[in-house]
One Martini backbone bead per residue (centre of mass of N, CA, C, O) as a GRO file, in nm:
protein
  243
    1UNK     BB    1  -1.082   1.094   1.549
    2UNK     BB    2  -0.927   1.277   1.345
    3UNK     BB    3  -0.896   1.411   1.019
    4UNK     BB    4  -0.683   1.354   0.753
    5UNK     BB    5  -0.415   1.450   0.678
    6UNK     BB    6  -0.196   1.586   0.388
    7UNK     BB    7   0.027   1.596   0.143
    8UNK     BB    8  -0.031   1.748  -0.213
    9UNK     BB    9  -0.063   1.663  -0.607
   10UNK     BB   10  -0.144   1.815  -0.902
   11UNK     BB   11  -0.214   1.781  -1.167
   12UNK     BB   12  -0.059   1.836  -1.454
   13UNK     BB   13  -0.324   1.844  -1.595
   14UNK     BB   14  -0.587   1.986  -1.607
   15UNK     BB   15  -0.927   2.047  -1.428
   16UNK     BB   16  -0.939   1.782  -1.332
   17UNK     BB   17  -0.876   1.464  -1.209
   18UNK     BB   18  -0.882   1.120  -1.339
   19UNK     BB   19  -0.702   1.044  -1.074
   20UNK     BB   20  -0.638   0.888  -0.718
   21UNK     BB   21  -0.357   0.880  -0.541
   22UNK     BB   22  -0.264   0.701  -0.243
   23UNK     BB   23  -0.045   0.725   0.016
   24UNK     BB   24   0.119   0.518   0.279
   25UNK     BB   25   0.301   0.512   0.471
   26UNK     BB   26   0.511   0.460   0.718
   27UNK     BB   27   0.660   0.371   1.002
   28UNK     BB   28   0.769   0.697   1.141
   29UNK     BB   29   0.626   0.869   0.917
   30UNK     BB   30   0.471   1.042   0.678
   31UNK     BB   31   0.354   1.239   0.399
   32UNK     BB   32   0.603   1.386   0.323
   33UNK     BB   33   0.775   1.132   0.214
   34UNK     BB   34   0.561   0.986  -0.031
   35UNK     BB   35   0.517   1.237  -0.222
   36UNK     BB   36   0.734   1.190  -0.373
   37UNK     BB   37   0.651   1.026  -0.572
   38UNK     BB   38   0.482   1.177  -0.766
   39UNK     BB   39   0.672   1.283  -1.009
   40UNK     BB   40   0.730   0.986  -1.119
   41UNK     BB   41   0.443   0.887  -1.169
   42UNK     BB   42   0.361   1.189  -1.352
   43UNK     BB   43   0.522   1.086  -1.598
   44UNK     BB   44   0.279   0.837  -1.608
   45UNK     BB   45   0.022   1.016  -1.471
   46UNK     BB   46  -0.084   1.363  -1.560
   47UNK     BB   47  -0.409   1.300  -1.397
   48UNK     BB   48  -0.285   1.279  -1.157
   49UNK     BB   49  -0.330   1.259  -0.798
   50UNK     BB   50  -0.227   1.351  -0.498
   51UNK     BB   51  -0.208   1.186  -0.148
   52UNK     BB   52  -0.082   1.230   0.192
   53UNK     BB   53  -0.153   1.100   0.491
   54UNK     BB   54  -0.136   1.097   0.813
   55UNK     BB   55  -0.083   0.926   1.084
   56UNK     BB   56  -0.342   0.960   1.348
   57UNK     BB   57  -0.040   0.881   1.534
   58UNK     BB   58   0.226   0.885   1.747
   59UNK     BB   59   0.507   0.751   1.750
   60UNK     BB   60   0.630   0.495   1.961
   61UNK     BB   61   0.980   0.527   1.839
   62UNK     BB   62   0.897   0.818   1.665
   63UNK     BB   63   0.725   1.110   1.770
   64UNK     BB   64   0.793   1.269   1.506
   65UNK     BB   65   0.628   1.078   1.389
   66UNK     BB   66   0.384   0.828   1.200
   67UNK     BB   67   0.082   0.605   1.277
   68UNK     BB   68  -0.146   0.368   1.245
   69UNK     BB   69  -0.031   0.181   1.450
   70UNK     BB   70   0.089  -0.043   1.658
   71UNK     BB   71   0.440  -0.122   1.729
   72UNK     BB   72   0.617  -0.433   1.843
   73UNK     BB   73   0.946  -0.373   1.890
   74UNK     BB   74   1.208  -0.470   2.067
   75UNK     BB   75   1.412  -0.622   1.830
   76UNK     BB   76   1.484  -0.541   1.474
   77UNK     BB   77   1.689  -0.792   1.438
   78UNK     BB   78   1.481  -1.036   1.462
   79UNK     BB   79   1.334  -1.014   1.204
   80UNK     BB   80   1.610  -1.083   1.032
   81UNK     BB   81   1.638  -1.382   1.201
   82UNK     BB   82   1.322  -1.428   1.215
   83UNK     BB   83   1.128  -1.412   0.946
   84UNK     BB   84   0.875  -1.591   1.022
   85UNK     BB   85   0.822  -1.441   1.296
   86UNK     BB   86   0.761  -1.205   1.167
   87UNK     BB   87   0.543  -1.250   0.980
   88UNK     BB   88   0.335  -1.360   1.223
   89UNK     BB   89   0.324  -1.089   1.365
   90UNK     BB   90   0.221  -0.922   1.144
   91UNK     BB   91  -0.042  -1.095   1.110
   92UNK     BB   92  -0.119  -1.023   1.410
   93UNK     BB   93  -0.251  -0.685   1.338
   94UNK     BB   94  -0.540  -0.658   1.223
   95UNK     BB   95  -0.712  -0.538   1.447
   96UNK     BB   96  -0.547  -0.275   1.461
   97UNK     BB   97  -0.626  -0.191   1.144
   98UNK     BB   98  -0.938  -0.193   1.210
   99UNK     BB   99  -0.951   0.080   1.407
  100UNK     BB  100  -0.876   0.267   1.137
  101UNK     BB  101  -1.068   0.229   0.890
  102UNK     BB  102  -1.278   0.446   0.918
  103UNK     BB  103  -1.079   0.681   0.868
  104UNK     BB  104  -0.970   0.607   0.623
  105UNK     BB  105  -1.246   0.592   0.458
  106UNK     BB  106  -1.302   0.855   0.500
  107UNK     BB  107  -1.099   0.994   0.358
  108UNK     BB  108  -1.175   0.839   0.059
  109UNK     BB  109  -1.470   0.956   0.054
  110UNK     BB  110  -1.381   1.259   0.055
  111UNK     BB  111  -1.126   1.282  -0.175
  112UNK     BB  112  -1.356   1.161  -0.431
  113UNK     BB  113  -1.554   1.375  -0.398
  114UNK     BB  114  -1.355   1.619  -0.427
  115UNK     BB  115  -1.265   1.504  -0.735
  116UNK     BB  116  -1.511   1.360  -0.873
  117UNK     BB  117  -1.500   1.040  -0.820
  118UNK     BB  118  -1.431   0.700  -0.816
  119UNK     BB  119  -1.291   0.375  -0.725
  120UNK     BB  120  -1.212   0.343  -1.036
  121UNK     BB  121  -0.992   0.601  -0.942
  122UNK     BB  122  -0.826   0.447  -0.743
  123UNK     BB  123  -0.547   0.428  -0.550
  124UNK     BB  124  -0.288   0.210  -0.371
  125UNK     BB  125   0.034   0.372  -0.203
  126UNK     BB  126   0.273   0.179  -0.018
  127UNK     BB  127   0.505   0.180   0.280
  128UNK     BB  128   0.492  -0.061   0.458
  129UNK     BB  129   0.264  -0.015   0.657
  130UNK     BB  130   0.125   0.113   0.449
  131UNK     BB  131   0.054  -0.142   0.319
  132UNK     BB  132  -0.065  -0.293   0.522
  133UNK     BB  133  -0.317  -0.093   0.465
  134UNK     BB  134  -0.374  -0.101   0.176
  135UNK     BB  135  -0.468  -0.353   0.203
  136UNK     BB  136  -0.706  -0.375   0.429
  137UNK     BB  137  -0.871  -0.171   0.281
  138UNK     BB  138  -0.891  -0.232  -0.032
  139UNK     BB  139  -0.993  -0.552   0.034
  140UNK     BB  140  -1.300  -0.416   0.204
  141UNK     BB  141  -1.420  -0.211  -0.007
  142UNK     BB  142  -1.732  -0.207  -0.125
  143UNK     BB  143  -1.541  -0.047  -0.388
  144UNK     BB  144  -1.301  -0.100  -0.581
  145UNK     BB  145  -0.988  -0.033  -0.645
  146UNK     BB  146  -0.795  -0.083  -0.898
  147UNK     BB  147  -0.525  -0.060  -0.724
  148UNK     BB  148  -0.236  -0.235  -0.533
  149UNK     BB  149   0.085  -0.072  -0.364
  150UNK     BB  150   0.334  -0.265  -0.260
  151UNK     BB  151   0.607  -0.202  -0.011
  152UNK     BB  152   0.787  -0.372   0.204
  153UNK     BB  153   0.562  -0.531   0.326
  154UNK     BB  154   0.253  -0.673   0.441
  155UNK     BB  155  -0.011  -0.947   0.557
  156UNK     BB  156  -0.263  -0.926   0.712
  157UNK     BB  157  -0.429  -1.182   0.791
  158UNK     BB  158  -0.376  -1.430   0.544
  159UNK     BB  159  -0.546  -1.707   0.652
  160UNK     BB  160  -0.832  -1.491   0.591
  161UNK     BB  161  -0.829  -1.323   0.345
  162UNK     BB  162  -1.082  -1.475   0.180
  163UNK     BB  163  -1.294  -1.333   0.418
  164UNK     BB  164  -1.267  -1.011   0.282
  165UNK     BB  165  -1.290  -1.031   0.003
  166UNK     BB  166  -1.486  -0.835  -0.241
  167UNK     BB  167  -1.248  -0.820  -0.471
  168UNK     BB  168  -1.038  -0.848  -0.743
  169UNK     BB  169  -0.788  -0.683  -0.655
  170UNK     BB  170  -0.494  -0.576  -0.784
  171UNK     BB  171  -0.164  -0.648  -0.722
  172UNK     BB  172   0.162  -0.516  -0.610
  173UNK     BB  173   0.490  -0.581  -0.531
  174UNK     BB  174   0.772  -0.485  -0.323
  175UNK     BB  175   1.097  -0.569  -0.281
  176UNK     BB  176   1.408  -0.613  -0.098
  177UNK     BB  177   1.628  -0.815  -0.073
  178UNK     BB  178   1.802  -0.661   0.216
  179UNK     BB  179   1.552  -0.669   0.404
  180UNK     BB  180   1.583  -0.603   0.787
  181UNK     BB  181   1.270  -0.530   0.890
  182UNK     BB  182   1.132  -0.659   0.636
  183UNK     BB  183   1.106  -0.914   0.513
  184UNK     BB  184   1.072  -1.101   0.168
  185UNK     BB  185   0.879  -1.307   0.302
  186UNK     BB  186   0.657  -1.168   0.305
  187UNK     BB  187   0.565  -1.118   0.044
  188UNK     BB  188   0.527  -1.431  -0.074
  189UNK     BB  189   0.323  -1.469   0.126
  190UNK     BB  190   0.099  -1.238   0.037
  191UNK     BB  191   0.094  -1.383  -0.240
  192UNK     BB  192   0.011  -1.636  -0.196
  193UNK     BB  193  -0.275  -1.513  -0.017
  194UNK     BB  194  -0.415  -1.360  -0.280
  195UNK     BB  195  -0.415  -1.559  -0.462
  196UNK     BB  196  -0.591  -1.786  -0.363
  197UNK     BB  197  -0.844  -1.557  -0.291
  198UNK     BB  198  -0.822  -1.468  -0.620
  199UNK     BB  199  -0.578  -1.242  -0.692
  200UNK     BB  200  -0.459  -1.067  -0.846
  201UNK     BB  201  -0.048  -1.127  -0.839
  202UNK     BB  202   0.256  -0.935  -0.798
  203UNK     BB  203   0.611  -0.988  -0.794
  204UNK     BB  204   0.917  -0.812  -0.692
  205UNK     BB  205   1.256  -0.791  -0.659
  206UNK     BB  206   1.511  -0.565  -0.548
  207UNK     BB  207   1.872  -0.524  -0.613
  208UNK     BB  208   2.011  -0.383  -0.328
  209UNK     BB  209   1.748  -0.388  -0.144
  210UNK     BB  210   1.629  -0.227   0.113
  211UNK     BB  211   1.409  -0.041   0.347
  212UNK     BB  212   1.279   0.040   0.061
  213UNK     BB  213   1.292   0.236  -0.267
  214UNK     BB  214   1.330   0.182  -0.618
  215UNK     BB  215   1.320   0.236  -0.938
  216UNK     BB  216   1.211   0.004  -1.020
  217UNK     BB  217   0.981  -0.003  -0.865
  218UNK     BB  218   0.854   0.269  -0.973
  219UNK     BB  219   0.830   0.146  -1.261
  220UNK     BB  220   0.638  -0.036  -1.209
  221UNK     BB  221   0.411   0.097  -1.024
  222UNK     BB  222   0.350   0.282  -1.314
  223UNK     BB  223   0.264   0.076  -1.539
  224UNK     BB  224   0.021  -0.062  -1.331
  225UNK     BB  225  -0.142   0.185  -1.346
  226UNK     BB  226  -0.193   0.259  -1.627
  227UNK     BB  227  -0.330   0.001  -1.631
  228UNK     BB  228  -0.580  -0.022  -1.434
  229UNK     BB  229  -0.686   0.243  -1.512
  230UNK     BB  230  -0.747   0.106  -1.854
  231UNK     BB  231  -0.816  -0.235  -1.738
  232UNK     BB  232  -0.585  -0.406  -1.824
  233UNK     BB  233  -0.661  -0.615  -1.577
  234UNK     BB  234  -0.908  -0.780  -1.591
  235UNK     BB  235  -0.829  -1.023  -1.794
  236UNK     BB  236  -0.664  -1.138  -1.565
  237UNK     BB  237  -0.569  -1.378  -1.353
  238UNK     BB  238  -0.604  -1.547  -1.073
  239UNK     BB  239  -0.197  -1.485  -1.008
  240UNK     BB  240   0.126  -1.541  -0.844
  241UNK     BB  241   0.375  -1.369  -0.974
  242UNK     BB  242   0.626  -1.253  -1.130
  243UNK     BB  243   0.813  -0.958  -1.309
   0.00000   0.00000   0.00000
């Protein structure tokens, strides 16, 4: 696989960002999608850089965009139908995103040294896939990032997700209740298997929100990077709570 490219935003000040957050798009957009969220982010974060890289392969159902792995939905209406059986498809989709892994890990390990930081100036910010991916890489990174902010999303593999968690990473989730794609309880199902785990984990609702990202949701995730950046969140206990 060729090496992540993707749209990027340059600290609002300084010569040289502080932090660095990457965004990690949804299933058949790209870069260019969640880069969006820089300016709401850099409103308390002004210095950190933004990076948002395009999924590696050619979106299967939408070819115009781009995807981390493949998934398969013969009928999306399904999912909000039987959210138990959608959260159980998600659960088993790790194998796929494992791998992805190493071109994921090479693109951060090359965006921090390109910035001259460290993984504890790291943050990831997923929507949906995004979300999926960012999970799955950032609590298996040899070195943890300050913290992960997961947008609509789930968790691959988390019946087993104890096994692999290398480090308590401070985890925030946020999901729309009306999400008819990625159903809610994806999200409750992530959490309650990452407190289990041991890690920090908060968990919002965002009220008639479909499967989007509201502004609630943009400035929870903003106070949350805030704080994880600033080691705020080193002494809280490992628990599942709602925000």
């Amino acid at each position: 696989m060729a090496r992540l490219t993707g749209p990027r935003q340059a600290q609002r000040r300084g010569a040289k960002p502080k932090q660095l957050v990457v965004l990690l798009h949804g299933y058949g957009a790209d870069g260019n999608d969640l880069i969006g969220l820089a300016p709401y982010l850099q409103r308390v974060l002004p210095d950190a850089a933004f990076v948002a890289p395009n999924g590696p392969e050619p979106c299967g159902m939408s070819p115009m965009g781009r995807q981390w792995f493949a998934i398969d939905i013969d009928d999306p209406s399904r999912m909000s139908r039987d959210p138990h059986a959608a959260v159980r498809r998600f659960a088993g989709m790790g194998e796929r995103a494992d791998r992805v892994l190493p071109l994921v890990n090479a693109f951060l390990d090359e965006e921090l040294a390109r910035a001259g930081l460290t993984d504890a100036d790291l943050a990831l910010v997923g929507f949906s896939q995004g979300t999926m991916l960012s999970l799955h890489t950032g609590l298996r990174r040899p070195a943890p990032p300050a913290g992960i902010v997961g947008f609509s999303g789930a968790l691959l593999g988390g019946e087993t997700i104890h096994q692999h968690v290398r480090h308590p990473v401070p985890v925030t989730l946020i999901h729309g209740d009306t999400d008819d794609l990625v159903p809610p309880l994806a999200m409750y199902d992530a959490a309650g298997a990452l407190g289990r785990a041991g890690l920090p984990v908060q968990f919002h609702v965002s009220p008639g929100t479909g499967h989007s990202i509201a502004m609630d949701g943009i400035e929870l995730a903003g106070r949350f990077l805030v704080d994880v950046f600033a080691g705020r969140w080193a002494v809280r206990p490992p628990v599942a709570s709602a925000l």
